[in-house]
Every structure is written in structure tokens, then in C-alpha cells.
C-alpha positions in Angstrom: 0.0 0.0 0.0 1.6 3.5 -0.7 2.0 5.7 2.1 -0.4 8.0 3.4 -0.2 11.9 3.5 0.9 13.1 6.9 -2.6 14.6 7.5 -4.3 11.0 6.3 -1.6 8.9 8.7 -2.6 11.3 11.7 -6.0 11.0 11.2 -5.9 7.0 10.8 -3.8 7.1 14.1 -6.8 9.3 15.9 -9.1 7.0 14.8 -7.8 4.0 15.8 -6.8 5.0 19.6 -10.6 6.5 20.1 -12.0 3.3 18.6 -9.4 1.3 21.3 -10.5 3.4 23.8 -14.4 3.9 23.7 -15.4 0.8 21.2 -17.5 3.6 19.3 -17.4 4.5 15.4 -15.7 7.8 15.2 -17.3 10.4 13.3 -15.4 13.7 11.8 -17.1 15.7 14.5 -15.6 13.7 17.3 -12.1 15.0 16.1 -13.0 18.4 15.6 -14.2 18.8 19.1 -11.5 16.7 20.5 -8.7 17.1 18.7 -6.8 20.9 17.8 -5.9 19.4 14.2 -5.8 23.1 12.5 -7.9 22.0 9.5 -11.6 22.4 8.7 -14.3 19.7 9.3 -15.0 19.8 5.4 -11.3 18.8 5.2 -11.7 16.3 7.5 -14.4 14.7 6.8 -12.8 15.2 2.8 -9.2 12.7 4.7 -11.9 10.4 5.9 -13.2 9.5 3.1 -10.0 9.0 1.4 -9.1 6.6 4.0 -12.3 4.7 3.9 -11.8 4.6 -0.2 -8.2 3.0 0.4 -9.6 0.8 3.1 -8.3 1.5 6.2 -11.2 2.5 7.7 -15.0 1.0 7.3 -18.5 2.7 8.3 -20.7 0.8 10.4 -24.1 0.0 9.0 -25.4 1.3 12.1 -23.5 4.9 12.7 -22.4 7.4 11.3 -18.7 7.1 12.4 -15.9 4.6 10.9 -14.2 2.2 12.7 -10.6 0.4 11.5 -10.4 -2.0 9.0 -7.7 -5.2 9.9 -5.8 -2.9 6.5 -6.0 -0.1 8.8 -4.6 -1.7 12.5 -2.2 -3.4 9.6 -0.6 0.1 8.1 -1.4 1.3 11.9 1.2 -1.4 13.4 4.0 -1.6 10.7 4.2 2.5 10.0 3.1 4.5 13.0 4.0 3.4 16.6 7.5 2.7 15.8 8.7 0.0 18.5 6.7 0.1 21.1 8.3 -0.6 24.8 6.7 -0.2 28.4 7.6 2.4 30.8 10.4 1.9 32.8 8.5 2.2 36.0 6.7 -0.8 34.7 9.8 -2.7 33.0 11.6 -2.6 36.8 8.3 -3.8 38.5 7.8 -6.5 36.0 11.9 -7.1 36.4 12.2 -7.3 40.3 8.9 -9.6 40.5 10.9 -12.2 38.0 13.9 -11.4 40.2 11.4 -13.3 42.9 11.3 -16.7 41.1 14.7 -16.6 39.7 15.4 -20.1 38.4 12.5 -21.3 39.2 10.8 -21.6 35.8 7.1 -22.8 36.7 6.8 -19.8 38.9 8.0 -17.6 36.1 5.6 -19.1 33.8 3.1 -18.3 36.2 4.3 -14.8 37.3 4.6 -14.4 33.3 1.0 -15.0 32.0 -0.2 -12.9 35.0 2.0 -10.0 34.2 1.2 -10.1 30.3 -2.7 -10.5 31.4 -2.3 -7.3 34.1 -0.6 -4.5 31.9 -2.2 -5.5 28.1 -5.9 -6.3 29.9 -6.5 -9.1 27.8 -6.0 -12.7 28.2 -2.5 -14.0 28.1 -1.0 -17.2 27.6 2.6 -18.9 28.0 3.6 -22.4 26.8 6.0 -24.3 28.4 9.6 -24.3 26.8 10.2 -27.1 25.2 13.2 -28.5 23.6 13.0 -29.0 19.9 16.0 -31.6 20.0 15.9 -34.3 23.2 19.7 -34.2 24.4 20.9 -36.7 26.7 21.4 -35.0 30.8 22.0 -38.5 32.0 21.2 -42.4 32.1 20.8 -44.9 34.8 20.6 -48.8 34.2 19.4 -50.4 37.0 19.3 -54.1 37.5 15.9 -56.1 37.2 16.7 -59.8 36.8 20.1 -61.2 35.9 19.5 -60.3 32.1 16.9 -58.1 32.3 17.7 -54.1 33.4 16.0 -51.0 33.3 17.2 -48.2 31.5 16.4 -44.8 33.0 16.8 -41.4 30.5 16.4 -38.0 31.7 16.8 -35.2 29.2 18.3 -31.7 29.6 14.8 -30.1 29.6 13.7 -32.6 32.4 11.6 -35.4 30.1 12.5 -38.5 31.7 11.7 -42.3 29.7 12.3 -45.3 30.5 12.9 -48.8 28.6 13.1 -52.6 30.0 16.0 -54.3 28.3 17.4 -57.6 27.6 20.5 -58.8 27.3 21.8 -62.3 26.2 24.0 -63.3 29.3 23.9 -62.3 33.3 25.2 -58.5 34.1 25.8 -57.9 37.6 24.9 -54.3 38.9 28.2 -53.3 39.5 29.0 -53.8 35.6 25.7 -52.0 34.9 26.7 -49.1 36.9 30.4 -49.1 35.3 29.0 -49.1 31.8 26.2 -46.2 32.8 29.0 -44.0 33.9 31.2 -44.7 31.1 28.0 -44.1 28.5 27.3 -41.1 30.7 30.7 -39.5 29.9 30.6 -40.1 26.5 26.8 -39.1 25.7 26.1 -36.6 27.9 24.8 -33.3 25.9 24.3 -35.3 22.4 21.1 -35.5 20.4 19.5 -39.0 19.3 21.2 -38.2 15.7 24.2 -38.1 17.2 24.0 -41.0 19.7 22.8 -43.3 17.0 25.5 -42.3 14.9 28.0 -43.3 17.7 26.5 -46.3 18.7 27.2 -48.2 15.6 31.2 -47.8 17.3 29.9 -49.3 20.2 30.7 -53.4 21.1 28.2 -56.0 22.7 26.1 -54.5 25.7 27.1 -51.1 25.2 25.8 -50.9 21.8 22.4 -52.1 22.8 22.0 -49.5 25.1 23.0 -46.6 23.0 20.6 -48.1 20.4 18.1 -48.1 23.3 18.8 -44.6 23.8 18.9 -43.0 20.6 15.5 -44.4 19.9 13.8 -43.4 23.0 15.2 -39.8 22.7 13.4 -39.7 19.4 10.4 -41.0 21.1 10.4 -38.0 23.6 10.3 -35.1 20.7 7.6 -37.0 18.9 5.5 -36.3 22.3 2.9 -33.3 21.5 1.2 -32.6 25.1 2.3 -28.8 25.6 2.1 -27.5 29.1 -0.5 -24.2 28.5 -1.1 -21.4 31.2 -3.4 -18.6 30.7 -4.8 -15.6 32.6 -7.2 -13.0 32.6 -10.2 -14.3 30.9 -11.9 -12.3 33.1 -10.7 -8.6 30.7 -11.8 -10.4 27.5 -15.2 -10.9 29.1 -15.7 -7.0 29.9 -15.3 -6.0 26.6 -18.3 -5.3 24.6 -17.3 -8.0 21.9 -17.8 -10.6 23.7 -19.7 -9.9 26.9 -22.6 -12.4 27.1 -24.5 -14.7 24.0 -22.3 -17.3 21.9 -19.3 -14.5 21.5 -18.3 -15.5 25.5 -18.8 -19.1 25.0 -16.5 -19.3 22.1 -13.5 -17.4 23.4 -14.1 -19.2 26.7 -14.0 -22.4 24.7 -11.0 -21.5 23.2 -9.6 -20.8 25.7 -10.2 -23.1 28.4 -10.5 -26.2 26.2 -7.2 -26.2 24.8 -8.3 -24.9 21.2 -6.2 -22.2 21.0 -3.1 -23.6 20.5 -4.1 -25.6 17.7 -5.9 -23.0 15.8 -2.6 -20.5 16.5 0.3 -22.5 15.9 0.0 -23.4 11.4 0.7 -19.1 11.0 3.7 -19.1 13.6 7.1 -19.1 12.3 9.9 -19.6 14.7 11.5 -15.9 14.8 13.0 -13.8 16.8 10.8 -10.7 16.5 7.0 -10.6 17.5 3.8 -11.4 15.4 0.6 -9.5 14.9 -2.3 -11.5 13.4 -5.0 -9.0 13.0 -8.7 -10.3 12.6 -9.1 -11.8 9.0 -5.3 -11.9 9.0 -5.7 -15.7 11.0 -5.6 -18.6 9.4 -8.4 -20.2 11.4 -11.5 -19.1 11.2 -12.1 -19.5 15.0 -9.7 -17.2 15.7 -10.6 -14.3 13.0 -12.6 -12.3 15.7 -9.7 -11.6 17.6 -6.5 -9.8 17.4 -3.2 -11.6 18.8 0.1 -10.6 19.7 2.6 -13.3 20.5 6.6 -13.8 20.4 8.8 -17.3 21.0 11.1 -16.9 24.2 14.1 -19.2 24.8 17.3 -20.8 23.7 18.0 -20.3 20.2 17.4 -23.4 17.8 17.3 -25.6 21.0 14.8 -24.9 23.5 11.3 -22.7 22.7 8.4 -21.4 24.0 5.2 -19.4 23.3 4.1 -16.4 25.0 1.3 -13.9 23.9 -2.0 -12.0 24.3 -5.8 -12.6 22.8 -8.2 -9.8 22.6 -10.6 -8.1 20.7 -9.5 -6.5 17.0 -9.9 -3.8 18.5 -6.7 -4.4 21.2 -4.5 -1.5 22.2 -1.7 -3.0 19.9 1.3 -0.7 21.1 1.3 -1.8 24.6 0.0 -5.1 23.8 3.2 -5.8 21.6 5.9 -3.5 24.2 4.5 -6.3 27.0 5.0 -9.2 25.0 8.2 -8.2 24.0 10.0 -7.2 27.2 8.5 -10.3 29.1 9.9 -12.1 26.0 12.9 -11.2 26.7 13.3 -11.4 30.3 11.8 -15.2 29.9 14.3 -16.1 27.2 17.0 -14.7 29.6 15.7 -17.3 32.5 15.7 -20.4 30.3 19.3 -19.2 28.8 20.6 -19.6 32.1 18.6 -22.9 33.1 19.3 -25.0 30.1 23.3 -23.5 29.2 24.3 -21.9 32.7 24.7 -18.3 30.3 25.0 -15.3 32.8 22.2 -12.5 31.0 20.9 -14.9 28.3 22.4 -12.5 25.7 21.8 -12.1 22.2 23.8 -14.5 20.5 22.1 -17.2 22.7 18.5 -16.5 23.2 15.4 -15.5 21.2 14.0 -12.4 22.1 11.2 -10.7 21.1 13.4 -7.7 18.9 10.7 -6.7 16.2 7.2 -6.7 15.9 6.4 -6.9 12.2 5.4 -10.1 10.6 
């Protein structure tokens, strides 16, 4: 679309933060009495047209006023707030409440769907991070019957599986324990690709068990059960979009019965910016009556999470997208020092939440 006049792009802007504000169709007398724009209502009402002719803004069959289009919250985001960020009064509150639960990620998960929920006033969710390779923390293999053990995996993100094995002669527990902590030193850290491709070096028991284990670490990223927190269902059922009739039930549904994640995860991309899916902009229809802001938070290529917002279209989209991007960022700085002992979670390890256009 080719850039509007200043005039047009101040006007647009007016519009859309007394739509935000009030939920009402604003009509050119509303920003002549409000507003000390300089210009005549015949001009203004002259701009409004022009927007609503290029899209950007739509007239209600039942007012006089206009109201954004998903063009207009589109050329609204990527041209005129810039990059929005919280206050700093609100940054170090945010900052010293994580400061509370330091390493001690289910109470940042926790302490970050409430904070996204309390300064954007719509409902927030957080996913789990979750690593998108299983890598090897450490093994047990614990004696069952003379030739039958139990091998015991636990993962550097905390998945733990387990496999009964068989082996074609007695092996005391002593030998078990010798060959876990010589597999342990030579595994520890690597990926199923990588043990697999090791394990054809390996002689008699030892092979079988790094076998064992490359195929049960493939087993553990297959696994799709996400851990999902939300907050503040309770804003999205104030506004006037969906207070009462089928509108509550269905964000309630999505909500609370797990839909959302679904519906929102085919129009992600792993990036390191944040994304703004406007109305018609989602993919699934369920989700076309809202506007969502969301970033990824974590380690880099290894371990990943979701964190965002829900609300109506018509969602204050500047502060919604400075939350989600500085609680981004101080998540991906937790789970940088959980999962690779970093000191800040800096840049060249982390994904952050740097840029909000899609």
C-alpha cells in the first residue's frame, strides 16, 4: 500500500486510539471537538473519506462514524507506533517480581501469564519451553533380573523415559553401573542423531543401550502434550465484543478447552521478533474475531516457548506488543541460564522478542 499523506496517517492514528478506547465508530465531529488538528471539518471529513476509499477504515451500517479495518490496525502497526516498549517504571516492576522466582521456571511461567494478562488487559497465555531436540542430561541402568535391566533417561529439559532391556547373558549391577558411567561420559549433551550415529562404534552390551537410547530420545520429541497457562479471561469478558450470547462461550472455549493452540500454531514461524495477526489476517477461522500478539522466548534453535495475548481486533496493539516483548525477553533470559548456565541470556544465545512486524 503507498504511504499515506501526513494529515491521512494522523488521522488513521486518531481513529484507531478513540476506537481502542471507547469501542465507538468515530465520526469527523468527534475529532474536531476533541482534537486541535488546525484544518476544517469539510477537510476532515474530505481525509476520511480518502481513508475509507483505500480501506483503512469502514463505516458501520449502524453509525455514522468509521471504525478500523484489519488494512488499517495493519498500516497502523507496521508504520506508526514505531517500536513500542513499556515504561520503565513498569519494566523494573515486571523485572524485580521475576527477580522473585529466579530459576524457578514454573513460577516464572506463572508470574509471566499474569503480568502479560495485568498491563495488556487481555488474556494471556505462556507455553512451556520445550526442547525441539531431546539431548541426553544423564542415564541410569538399573538391574531387574540377571539379564533383564532398566534403562532410566532423563533429558536436559527434564523429560524423563524409561525402557526394559534384555540382554543375552547375566550382568551384575556393578558392571551395569560401570557401563552407565562410562555411556554417561561419553553421551552426555548429544542428540538421538548423534548418539545413533556413535553407537554403531559401540561393542556387545554397550551398543544395545545406546541403540536403546537413541530411539527413546526420538520417542520424547515426537510427544505433542504442551504445558499451556493462561490468565485473565476475566478482561476479555468485559469487553463489549464478547460480553454475554455465543461470542463469551466461544473465546471461553478456546480458551479453556485447549483450542487455541491448535488454531494458532500453522501461521507461527519460529522468529525472533513478535507477530501481529490482526482479525481476517488468522488462518483459522475460530480465531478471525480476535487480534493476537505473540513472540517465541528461549534458547535459540534448541529450546522454545510461546508467549502472547488474545483480545478483541480492537486491542490497544502498542502496549500489547511492548508487553509481550519485554516479558519475551526477560523469559528467554531465564531459560538461557537454566538450560546453558549463560549469565544474561544475551543475544547470541536467546530468542527475544526484537521486532514486531510479521
Amino acid at each position: 500500500m503507498d504511504r499515506l499523506t501526513e494529515r491521512q496517517e494522523q488521522l488513521l492514528r486518531l481513529v484507531v486510539h478513540e476506537y481502542v478506547g471507547t469501542g465507538r465508530a468515530v465520526g469527523s465531529k468527534t475529532l474536531v471537538e476533541g482534537y486541535q488538528l488546525g484544518v476544517s471539518s469539510a477537510t476532515i471529513r474530505n481525509e476520511m473519506a480518502e481513508l475509507e476509499r483505500a480501506g483503512l477504515i469502514d463505516q458501520p451500517h449502524t453509525s455514522a462514524g468509521r471504525v478500523p479495518t484489519d488494512a488499517g490496525y495493519r498500516y497502523y502497526i507496521e508504520r506508526l507506533i514505531g517500536e513500542p516498549h513499556l515504561p520503565p517504571a513498569e519494566q523494573t516492576m515486571i523485572r524485580h517480581q521475576f527477580r522473585q522466582v529466579e530459576m524457578q521456571l514454573e513460577g516464572s511461567m506463572q508470574l509471566a501469564v499474569t503480568a502479560l494478562a495485568r498491563t495488556t488487559g487481555h488474556v494471556s497465555v505462556v507455553t512451556a519451553p520445550r526442547a525441539q531436540t531431546a539431548r541426553l542430561k544423564h542415564l541410569e541402568l538399573v538391574g531387574i533380573q540377571d539379564q533383564v535391566f532398566l534403562l532410566v533417561l532423563v533429558t536436559q529439559d527434564s523429560g524423563v523415559k524409561q525402557a526394559v532391556l534384555h540382554w543375552r547373558h547375566p550382568v551384575t549391577r556393578a558392571e551395569l553401573r560401570a557401563l552407565g558411567d562410562a555411556l554417561n561420559a561419553r553421551y552426555a549433551a548429544l542428540a538421538p542423531t548423534e548418539i545413533a550415529a556413535r553407537a554403531a562404534g559401540e561393542e556387545g552390551l554397550a551398543r544395545l543401550v545406546a541403540e536403546q537410547m537413541a530411539e527413546q530420545l526420538r520417542d520424547l520429541e515426537t510427544v505433542t502434550a504442551v504445558d499451556v497457562q493462561h490468565a485473565g479471561l476475566e478482561h476479555a469478558l468485559q469487553q463489549p465484543e464478547f460480553a454475554g450470547g455465543p461470542a463469551a462461550g466461544r473465546i471461553v472455549e478456546l480458551i479453556q478447552g485447549g483450542g487455541l493452540l491448535g488454531a494458532l500454531l500453522p501461521q507461527l514461524r519460529l522468529a525472533d521478533d513478535v507477530q501481529v495477526f490482526v482479525g481476517g489476517e488468522n488462518v483459522a477461522d475460530e480465531l478471525r474475531p480476535y487480534g493476537i500478539v505473540v513472540a517465541t522466548y528461549g534458547v535459540r534453535r534448541e529450546v522454545i516457548g510461546l508467549l502472547g495475548v488474545l483480545g478483541p481486533r480492537r486491542m490497544s496493539y502498542e502496549r500489547s506488543i511492548g508487553s509481550v516483548r519485554y516479558i519475551a525477553d526477560l523469559m528467554s533470559g531465564l531459560v538461557s541460564r537454566l538450560y546453558t548456565g549463560a549469565g544474561d541470556g544475551g543475544e547470541g544465545d536467546s530468542v527475544r522478542g526484537g521486532n514486531h512486524r510479521p
